[in-house]
DRENLUM-555123 format. One record per atom (N, C-alpha, C): residue number from 0; residue in one letter; atom name; x, y, z. Coordinates in Angstrom, 1 decimal, always signed. Layout:
SITE; n; res; atom; px; py; pz
SITE; NUM; A; CA; X; Y; Z;
...
***
This chain:
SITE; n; res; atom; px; py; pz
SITE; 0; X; N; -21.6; +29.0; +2.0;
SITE; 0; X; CA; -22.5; +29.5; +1.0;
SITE; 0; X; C; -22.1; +29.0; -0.4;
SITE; 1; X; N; -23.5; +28.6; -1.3;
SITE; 1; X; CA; -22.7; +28.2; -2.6;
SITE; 1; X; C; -23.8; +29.0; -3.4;
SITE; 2; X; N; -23.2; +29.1; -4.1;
SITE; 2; X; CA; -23.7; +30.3; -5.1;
SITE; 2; X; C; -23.5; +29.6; -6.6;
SITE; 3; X; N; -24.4; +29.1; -7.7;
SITE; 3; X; CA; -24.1; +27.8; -8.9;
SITE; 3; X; C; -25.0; +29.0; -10.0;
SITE; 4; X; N; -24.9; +29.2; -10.8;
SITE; 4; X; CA; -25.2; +29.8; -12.0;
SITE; 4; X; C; -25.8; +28.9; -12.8;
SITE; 5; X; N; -26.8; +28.6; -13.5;
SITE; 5; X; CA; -27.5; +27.8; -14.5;
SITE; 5; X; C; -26.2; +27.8; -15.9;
SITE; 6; X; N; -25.5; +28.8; -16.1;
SITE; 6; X; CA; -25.0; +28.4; -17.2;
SITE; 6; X; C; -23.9; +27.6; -16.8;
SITE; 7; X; N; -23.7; +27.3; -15.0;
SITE; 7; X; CA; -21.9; +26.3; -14.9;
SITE; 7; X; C; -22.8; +24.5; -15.1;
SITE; 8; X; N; -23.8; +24.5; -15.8;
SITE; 8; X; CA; -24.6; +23.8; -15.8;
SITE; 8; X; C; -24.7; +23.1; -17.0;
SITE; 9; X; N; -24.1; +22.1; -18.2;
SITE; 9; X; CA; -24.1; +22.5; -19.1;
SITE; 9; X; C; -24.0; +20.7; -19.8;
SITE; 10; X; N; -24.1; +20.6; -21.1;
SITE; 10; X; CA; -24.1; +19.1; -21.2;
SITE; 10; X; C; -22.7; +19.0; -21.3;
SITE; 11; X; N; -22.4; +17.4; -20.7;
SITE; 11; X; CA; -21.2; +17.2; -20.4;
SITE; 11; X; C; -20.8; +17.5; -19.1;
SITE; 12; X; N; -20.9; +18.5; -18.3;
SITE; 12; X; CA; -20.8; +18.3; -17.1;
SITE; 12; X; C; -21.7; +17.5; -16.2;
SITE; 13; X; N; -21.1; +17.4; -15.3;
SITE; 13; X; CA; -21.3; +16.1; -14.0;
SITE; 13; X; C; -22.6; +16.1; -14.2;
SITE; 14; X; N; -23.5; +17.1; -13.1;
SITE; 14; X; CA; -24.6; +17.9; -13.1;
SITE; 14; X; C; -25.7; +18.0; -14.0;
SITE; 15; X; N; -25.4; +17.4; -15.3;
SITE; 15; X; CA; -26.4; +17.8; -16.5;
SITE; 15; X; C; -26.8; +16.2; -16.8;
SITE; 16; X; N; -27.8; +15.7; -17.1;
SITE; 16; X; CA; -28.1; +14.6; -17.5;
SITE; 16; X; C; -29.5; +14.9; -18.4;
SITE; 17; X; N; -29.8; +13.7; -19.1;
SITE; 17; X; CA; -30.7; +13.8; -20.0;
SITE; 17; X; C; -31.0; +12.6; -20.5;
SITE; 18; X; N; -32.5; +12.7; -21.2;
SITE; 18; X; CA; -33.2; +11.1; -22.0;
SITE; 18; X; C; -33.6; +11.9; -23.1;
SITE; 19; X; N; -34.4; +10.8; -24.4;
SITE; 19; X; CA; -34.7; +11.4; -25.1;
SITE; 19; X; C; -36.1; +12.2; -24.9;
SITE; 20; X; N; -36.7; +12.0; -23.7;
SITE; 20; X; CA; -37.8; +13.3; -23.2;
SITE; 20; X; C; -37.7; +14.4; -22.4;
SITE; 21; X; N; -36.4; +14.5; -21.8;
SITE; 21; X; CA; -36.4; +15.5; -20.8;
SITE; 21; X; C; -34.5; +15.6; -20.8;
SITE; 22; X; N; -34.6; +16.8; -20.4;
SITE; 22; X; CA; -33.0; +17.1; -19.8;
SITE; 22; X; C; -32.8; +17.6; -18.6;
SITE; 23; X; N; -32.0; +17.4; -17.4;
SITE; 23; X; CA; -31.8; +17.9; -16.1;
SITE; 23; X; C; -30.6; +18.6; -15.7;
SITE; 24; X; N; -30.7; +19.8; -15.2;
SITE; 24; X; CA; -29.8; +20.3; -14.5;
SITE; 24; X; C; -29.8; +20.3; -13.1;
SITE; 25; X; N; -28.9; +19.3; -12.1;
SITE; 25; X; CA; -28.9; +19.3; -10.7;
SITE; 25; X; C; -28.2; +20.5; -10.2;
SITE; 26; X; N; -28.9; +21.4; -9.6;
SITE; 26; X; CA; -28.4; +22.8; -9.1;
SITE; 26; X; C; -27.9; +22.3; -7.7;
SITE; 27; X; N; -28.4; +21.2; -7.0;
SITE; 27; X; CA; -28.1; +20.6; -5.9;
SITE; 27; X; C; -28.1; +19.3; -5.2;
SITE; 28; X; N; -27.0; +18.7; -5.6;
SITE; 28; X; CA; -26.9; +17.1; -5.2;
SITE; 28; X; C; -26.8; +16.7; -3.8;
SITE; 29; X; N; -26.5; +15.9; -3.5;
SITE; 29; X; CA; -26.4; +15.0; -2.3;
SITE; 29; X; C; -25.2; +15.3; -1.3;
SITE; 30; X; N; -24.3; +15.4; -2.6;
SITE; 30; X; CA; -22.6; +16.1; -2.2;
SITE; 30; X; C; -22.2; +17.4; -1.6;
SITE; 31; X; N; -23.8; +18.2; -1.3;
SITE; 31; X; CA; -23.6; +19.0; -0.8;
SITE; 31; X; C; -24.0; +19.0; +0.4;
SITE; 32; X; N; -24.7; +17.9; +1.0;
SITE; 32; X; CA; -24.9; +17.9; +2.8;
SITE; 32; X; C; -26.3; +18.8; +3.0;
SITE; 33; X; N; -27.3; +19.2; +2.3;
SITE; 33; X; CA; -28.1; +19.7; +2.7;
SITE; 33; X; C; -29.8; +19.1; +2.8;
SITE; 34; X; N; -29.5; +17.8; +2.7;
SITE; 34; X; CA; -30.7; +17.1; +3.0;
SITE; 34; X; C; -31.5; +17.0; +1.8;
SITE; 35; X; N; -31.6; +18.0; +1.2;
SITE; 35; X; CA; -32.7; +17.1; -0.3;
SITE; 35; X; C; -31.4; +17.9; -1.4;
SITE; 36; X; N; -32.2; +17.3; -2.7;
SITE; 36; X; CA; -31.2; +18.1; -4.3;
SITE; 36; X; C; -32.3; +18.9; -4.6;
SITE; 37; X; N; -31.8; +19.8; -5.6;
SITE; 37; X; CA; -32.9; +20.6; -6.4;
SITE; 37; X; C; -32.4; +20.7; -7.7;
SITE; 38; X; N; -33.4; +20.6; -9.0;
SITE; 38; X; CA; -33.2; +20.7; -9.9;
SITE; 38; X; C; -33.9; +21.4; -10.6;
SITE; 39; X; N; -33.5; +20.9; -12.3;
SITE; 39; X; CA; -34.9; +22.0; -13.2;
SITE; 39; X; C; -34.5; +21.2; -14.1;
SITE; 40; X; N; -36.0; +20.6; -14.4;
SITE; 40; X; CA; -36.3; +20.0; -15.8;
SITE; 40; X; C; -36.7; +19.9; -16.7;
SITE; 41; X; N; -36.3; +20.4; -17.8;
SITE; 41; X; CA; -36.9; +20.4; -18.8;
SITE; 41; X; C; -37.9; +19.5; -19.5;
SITE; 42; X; N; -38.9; +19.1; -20.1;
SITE; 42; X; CA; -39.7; +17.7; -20.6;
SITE; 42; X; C; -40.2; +18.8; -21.7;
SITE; 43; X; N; -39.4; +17.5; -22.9;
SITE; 43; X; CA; -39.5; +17.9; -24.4;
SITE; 43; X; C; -41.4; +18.1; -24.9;
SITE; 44; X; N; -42.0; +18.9; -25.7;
SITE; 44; X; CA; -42.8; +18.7; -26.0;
SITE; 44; X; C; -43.4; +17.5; -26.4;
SITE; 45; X; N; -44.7; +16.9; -26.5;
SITE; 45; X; CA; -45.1; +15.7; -27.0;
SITE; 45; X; C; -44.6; +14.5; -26.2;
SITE; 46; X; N; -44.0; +14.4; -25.3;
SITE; 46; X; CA; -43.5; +13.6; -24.7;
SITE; 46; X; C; -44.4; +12.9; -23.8;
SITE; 47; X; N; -44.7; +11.4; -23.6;
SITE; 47; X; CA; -45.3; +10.9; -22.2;
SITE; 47; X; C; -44.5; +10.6; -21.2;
SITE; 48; X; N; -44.4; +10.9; -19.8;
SITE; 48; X; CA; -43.3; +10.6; -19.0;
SITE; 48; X; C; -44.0; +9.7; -17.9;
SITE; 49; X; N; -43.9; +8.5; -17.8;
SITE; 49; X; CA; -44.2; +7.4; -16.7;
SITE; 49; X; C; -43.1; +7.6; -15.6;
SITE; 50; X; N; -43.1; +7.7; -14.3;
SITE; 50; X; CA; -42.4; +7.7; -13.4;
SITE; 50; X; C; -43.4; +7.4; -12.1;
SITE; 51; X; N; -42.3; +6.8; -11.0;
SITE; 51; X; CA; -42.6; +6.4; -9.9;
SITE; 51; X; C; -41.3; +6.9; -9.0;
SITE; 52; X; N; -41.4; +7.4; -8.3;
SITE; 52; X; CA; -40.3; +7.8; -7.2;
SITE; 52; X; C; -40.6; +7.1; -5.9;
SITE; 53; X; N; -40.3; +6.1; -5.9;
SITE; 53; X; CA; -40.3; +4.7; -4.7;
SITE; 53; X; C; -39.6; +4.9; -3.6;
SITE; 54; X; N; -38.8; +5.2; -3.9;
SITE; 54; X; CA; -37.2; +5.5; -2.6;
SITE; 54; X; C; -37.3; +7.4; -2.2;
SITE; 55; X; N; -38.0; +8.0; -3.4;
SITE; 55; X; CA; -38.0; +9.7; -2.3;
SITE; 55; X; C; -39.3; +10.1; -2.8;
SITE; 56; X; N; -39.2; +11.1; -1.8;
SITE; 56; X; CA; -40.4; +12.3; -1.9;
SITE; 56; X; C; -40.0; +13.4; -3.5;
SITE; 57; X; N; -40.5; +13.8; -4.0;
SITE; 57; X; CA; -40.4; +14.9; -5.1;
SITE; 57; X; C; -41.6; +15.7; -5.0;
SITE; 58; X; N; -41.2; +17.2; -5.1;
SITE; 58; X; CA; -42.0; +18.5; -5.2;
SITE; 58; X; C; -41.5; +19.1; -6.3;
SITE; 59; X; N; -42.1; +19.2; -7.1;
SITE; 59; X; CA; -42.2; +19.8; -8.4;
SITE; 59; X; C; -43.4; +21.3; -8.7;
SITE; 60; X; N; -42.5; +22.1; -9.4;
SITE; 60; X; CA; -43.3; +23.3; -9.6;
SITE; 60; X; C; -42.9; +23.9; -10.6;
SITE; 61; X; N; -43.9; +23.8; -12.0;
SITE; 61; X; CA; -43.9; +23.9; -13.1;
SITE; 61; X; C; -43.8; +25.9; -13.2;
SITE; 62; X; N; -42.6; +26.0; -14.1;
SITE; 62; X; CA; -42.6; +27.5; -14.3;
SITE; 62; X; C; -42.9; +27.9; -15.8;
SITE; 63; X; N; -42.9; +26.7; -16.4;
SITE; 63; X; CA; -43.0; +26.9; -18.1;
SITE; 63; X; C; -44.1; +26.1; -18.8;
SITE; 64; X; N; -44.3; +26.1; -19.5;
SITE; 64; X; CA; -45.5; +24.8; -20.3;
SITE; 64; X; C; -46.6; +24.7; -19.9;
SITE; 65; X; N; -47.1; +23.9; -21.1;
SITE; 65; X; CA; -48.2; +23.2; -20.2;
SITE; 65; X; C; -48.7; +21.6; -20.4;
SITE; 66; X; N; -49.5; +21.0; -19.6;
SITE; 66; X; CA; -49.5; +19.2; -19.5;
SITE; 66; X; C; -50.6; +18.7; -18.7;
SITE; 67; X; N; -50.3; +17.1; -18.5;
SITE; 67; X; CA; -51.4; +17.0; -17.7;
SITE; 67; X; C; -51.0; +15.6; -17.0;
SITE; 68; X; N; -50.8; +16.0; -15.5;
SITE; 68; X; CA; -50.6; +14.7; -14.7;
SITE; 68; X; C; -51.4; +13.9; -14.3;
SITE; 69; X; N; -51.3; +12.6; -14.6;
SITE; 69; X; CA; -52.0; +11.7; -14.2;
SITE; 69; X; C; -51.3; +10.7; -13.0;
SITE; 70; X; N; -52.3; +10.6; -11.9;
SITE; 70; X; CA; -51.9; +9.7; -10.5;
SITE; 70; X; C; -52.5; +8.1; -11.4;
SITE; 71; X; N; -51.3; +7.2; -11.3;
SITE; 71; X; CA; -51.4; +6.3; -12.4;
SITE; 71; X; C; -52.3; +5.4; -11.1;
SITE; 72; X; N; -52.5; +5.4; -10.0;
SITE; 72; X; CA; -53.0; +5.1; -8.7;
SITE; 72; X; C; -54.7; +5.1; -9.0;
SITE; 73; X; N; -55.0; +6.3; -9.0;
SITE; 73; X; CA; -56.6; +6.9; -8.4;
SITE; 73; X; C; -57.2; +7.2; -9.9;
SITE; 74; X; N; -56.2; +7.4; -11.1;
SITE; 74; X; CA; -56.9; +7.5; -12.3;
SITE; 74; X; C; -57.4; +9.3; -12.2;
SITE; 75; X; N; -57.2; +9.7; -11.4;
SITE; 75; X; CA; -57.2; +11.4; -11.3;
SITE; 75; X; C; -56.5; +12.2; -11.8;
SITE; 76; X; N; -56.7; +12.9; -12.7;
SITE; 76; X; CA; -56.1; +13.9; -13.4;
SITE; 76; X; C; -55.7; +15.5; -13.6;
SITE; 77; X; N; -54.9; +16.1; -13.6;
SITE; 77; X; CA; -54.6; +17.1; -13.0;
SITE; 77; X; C; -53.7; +18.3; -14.3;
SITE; 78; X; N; -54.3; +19.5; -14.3;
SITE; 78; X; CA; -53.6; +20.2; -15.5;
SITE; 78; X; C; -52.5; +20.9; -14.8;
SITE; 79; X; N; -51.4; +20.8; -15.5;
SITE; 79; X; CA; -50.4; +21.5; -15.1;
SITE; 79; X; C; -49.7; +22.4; -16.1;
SITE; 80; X; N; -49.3; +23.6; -15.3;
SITE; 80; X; CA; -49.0; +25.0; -16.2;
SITE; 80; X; C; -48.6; +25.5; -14.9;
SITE; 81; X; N; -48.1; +26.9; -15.4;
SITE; 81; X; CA; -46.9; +27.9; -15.1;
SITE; 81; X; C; -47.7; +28.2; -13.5;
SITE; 82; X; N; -47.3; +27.8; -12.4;
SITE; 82; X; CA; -47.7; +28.1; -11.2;
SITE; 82; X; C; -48.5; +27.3; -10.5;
SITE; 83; X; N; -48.2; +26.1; -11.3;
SITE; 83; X; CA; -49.0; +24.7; -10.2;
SITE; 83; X; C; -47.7; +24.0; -9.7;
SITE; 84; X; N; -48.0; +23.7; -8.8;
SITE; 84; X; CA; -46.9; +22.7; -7.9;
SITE; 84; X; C; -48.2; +21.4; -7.9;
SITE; 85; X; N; -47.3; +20.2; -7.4;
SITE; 85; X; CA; -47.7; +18.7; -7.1;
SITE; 85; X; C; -46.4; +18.1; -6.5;
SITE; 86; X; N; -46.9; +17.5; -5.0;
SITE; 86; X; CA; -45.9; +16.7; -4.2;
SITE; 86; X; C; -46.2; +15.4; -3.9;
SITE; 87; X; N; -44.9; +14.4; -4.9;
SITE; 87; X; CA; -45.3; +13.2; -4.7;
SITE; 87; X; C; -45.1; +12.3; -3.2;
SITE; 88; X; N; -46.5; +12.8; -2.1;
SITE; 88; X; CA; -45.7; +12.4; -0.9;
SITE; 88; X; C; -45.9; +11.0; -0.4;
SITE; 89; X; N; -46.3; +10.4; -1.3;
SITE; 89; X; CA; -47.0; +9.4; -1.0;
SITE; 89; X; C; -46.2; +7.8; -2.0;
SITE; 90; X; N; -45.4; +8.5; -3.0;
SITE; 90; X; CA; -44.6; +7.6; -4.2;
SITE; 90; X; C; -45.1; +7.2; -5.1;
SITE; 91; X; N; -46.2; +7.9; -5.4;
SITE; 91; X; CA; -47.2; +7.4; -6.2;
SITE; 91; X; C; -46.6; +7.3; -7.5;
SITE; 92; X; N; -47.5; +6.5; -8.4;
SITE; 92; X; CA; -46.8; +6.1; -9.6;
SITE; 92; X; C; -47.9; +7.5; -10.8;
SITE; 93; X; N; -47.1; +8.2; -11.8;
SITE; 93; X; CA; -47.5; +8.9; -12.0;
SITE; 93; X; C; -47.4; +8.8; -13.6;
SITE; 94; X; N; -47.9; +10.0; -14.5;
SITE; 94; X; CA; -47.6; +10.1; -15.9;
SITE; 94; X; C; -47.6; +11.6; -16.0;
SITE; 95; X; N; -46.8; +12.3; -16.7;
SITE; 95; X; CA; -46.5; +13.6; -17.5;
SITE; 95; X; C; -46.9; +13.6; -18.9;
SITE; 96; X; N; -47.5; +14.4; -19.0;
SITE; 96; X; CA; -47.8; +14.4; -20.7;
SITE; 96; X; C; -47.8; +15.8; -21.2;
SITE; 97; X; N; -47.1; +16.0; -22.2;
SITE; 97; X; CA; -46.1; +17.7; -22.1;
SITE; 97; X; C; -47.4; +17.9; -23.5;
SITE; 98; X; N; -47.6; +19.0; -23.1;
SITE; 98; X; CA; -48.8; +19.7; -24.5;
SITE; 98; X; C; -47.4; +20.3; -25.2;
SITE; 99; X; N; -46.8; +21.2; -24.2;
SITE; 99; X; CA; -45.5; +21.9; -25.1;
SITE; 99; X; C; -44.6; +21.6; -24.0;
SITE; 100; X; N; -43.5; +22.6; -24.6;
SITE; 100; X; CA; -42.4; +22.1; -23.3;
SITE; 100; X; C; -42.5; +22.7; -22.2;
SITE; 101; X; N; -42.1; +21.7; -21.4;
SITE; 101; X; CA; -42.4; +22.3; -19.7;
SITE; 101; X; C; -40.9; +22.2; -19.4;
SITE; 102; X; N; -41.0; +23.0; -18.3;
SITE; 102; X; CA; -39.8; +23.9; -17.4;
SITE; 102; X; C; -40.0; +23.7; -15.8;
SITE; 103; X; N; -39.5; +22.7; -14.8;
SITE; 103; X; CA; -40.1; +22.5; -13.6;
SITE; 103; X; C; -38.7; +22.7; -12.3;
SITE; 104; X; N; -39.5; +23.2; -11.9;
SITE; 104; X; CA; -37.8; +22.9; -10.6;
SITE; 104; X; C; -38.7; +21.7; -9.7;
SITE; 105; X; N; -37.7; +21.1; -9.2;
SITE; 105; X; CA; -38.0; +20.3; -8.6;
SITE; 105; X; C; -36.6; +19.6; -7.6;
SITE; 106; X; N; -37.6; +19.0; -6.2;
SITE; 106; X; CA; -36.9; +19.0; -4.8;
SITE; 106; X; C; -37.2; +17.4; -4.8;
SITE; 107; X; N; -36.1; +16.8; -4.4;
SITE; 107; X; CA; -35.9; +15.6; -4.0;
SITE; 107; X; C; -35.7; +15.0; -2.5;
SITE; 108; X; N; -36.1; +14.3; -2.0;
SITE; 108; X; CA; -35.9; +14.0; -0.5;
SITE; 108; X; C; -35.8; +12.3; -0.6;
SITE; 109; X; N; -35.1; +11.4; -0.3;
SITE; 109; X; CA; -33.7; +12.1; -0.1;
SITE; 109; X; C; -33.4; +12.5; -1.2;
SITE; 110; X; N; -31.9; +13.1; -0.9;
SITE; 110; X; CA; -31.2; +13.9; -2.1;
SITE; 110; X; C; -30.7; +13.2; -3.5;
SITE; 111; X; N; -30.8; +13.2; -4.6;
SITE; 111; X; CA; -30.1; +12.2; -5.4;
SITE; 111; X; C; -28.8; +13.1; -5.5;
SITE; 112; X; N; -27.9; +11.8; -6.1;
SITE; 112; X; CA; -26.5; +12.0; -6.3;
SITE; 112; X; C; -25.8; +12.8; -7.4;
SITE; 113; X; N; -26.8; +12.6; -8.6;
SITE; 113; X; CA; -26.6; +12.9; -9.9;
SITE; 113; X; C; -26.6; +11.8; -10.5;
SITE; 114; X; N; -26.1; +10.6; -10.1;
SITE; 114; X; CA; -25.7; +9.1; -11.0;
SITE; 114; X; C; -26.9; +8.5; -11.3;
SITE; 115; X; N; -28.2; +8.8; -10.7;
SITE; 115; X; CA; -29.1; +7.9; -11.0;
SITE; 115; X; C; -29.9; +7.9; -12.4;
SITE; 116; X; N; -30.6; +7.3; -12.5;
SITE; 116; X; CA; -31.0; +6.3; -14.1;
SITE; 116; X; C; -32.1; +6.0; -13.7;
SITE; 117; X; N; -33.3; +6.8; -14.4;
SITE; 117; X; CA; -34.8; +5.8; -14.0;
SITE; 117; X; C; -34.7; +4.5; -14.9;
SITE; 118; X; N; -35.2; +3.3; -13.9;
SITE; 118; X; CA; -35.0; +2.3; -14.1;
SITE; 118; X; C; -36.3; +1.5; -15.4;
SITE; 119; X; N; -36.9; +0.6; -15.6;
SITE; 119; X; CA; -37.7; +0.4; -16.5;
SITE; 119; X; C; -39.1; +0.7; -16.0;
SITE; 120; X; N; -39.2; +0.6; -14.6;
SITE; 120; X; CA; -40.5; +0.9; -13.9;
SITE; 120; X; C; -40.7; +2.8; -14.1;
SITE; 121; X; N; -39.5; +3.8; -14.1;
SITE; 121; X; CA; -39.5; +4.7; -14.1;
SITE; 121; X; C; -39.2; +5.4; -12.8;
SITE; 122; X; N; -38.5; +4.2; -11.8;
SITE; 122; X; CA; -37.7; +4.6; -10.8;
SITE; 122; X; C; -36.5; +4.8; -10.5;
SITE; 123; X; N; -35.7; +5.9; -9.8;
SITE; 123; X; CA; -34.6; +5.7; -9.4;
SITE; 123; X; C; -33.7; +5.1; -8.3;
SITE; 124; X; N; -32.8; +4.7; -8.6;
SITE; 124; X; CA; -32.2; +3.7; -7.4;
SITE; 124; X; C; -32.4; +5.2; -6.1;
SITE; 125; X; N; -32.4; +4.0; -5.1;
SITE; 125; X; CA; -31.4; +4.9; -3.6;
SITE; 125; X; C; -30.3; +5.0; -3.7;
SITE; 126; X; N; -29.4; +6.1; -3.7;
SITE; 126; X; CA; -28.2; +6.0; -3.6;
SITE; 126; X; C; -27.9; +6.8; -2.3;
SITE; 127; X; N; -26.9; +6.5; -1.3;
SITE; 127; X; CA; -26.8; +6.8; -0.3;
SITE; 127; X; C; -24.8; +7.0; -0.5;
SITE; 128; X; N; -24.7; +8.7; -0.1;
SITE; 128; X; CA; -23.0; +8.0; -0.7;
SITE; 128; X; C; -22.8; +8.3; +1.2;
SITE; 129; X; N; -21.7; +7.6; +1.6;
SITE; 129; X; CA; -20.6; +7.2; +3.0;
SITE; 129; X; C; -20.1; +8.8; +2.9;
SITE; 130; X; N; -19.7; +8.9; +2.3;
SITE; 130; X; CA; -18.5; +10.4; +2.7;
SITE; 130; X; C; -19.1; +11.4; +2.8;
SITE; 131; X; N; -20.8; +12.0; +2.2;
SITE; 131; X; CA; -21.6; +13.4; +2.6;
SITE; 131; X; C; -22.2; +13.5; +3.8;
SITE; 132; X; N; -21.5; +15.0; +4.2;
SITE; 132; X; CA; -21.8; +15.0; +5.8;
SITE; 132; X; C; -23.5; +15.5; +6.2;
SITE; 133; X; N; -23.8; +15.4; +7.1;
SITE; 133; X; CA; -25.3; +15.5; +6.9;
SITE; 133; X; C; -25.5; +17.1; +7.7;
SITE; 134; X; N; -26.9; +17.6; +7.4;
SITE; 134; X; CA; -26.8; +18.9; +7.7;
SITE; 134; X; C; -26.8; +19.1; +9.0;
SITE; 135; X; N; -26.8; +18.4; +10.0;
SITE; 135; X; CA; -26.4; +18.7; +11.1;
SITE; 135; X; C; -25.0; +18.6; +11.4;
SITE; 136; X; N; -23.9; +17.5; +10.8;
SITE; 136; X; CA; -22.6; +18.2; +10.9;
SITE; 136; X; C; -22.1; +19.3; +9.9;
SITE; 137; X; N; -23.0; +19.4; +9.1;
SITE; 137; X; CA; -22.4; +21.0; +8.2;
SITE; 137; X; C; -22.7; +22.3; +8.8;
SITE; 138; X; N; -23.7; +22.1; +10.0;
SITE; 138; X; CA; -23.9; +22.9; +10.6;
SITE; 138; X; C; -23.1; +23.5; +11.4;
SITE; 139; X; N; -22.5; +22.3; +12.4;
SITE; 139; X; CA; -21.4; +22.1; +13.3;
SITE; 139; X; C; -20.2; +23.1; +13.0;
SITE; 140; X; N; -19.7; +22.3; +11.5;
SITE; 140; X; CA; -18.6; +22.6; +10.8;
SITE; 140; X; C; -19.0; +24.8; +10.8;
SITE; 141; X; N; -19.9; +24.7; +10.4;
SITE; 141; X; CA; -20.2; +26.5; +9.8;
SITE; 141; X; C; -19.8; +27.0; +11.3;
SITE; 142; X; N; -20.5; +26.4; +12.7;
SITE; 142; X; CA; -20.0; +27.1; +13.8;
SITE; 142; X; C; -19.2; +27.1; +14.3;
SITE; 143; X; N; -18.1; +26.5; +14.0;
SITE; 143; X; CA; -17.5; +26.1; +14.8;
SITE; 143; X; C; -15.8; +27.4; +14.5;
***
């Protein structure tokens, strides 16, 4: 069982990252063997966020703010506030545009590591690390 507190969360630790539009806290990386990460993201007011998640799935569910997503694809547009979710299952290339500041958790598949860096397109690498065990051997390991 792991049990993580939002305040062991903090800048400067591993876990915490940040740009000048948003800040992340990874409540759950890769290094923990459980098949996707989870986080919570902040996005500063005023901000436009271009992103593409090419290499995973993301489920996002806005608890704070409000904004408005655009599928940079279909030209469809979508308001988002405190109890909408949107799941990018398809990779689609998207835009955030924060009215105020939004508050989102959000699920990653695969898992990110923590180390990644959206790239200039607004992607992040695949990182796949060799040493995390996957949930079927952490399963093993809990029965055994």
């Amino acid at each position: 069982m792991i049990v993580r507190s939002m305040s062991d969360i903090q800048p400067g630790h591993e876990r915490y990252t940040q740009s000048e539009n948003w800040h992340s806290r990874r409540i759950v990386l890769a290094q923990e063997g459980v098949g996707f990460s989870l986080h919570e993201t902040v996005l500063y007011a005023g901000t436009v966020n271009d992103m593409w998640y090419a290499n995973h799935v993301e489920a996002v569910y806005c608890i704070g703010g409000k904004g408005d997503l655009l599928d940079k694809e279909t030209g469809e547009s979508y308001r988002i506030e405190p109890g909408t979710m949107y799941l990018l299952d398809g990779h689609e290339k998207h835009r955030l545009s924060c009215e105020t500041e939004m508050t989102m958790v959000c699920v990653f598949n695969p898992p990110v590591t923590g180390q990644e860096v959206h790239d200039e397109h607004g992607v992040y690498p695949l990182i796949i690390p060799n040493d995390v065990p996957t949930t079927t051997e952490g399963a093993k390991e809990a029965s055994a």
